[in-house]
C-alpha positions as CSV (number, residue, x, y, z in Angstrom):
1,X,75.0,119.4,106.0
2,X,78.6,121.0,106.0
3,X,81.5,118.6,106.6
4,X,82.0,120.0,110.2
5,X,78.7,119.4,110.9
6,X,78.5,115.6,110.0
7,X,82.3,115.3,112.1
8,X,80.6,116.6,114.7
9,X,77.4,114.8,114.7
10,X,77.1,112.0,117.3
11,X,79.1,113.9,119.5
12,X,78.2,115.1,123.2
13,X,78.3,118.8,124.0
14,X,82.0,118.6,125.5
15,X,83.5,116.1,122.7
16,X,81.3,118.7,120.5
17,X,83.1,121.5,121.7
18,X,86.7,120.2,122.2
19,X,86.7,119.4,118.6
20,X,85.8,122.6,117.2
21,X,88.5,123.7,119.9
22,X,90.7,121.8,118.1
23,X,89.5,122.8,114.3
24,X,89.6,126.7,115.4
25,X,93.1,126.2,116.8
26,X,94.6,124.8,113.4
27,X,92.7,127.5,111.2
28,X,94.6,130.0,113.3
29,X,97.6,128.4,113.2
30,X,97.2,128.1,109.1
31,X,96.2,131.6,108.9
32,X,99.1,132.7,111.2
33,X,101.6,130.7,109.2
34,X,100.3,132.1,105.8
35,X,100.4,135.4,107.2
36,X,104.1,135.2,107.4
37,X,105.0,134.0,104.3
38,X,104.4,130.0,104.6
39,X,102.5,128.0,102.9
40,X,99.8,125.2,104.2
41,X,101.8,122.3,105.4
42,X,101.1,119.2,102.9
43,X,100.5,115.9,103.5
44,X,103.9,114.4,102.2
45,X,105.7,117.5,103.4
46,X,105.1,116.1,107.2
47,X,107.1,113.0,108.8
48,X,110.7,111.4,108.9
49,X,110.1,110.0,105.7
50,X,112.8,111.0,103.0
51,X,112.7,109.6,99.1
52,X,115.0,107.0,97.8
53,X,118.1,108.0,96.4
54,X,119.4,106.5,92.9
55,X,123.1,105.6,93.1
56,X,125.1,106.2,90.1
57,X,123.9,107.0,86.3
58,X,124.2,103.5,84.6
59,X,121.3,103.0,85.9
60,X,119.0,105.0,84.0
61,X,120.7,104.7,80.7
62,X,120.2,100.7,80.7
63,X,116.3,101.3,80.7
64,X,116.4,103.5,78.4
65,X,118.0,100.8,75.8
66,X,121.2,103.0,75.0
């Protein structure tokens, strides 16, 4: 059983269909996206989030030991 097939199994014929809708729809967006030079869109590349910042450099030469 492929992976689409056990998503949609369970499912009513509508639900069935809306979903691979919705699966077709994001393949063609990929492929579109690809086509023009971008890559896939990754998981930590998505969201508001944005890393932590260190302030100043004392602080990695006191772990260090030096």
């Amino acid at each position: 059983m492929s992976l689409i097939n056990s998503l949609l199994e369970g499912l009513d014929t509508s639900d069935r269909e809306r979903t691979v809708g919705l699966i077709n729809q994001s393949i063609a967006a990929d492929l579109e996206n690809v086509a023009t030079g971008a890559g896939p869109a990754r998981q930590v590349d998505v969201g508001t989030r944005s890393r932590a910042r260190r302030s100043g450099s004392n602080r990695s030469s006191s772990r260090s030991g030096r």
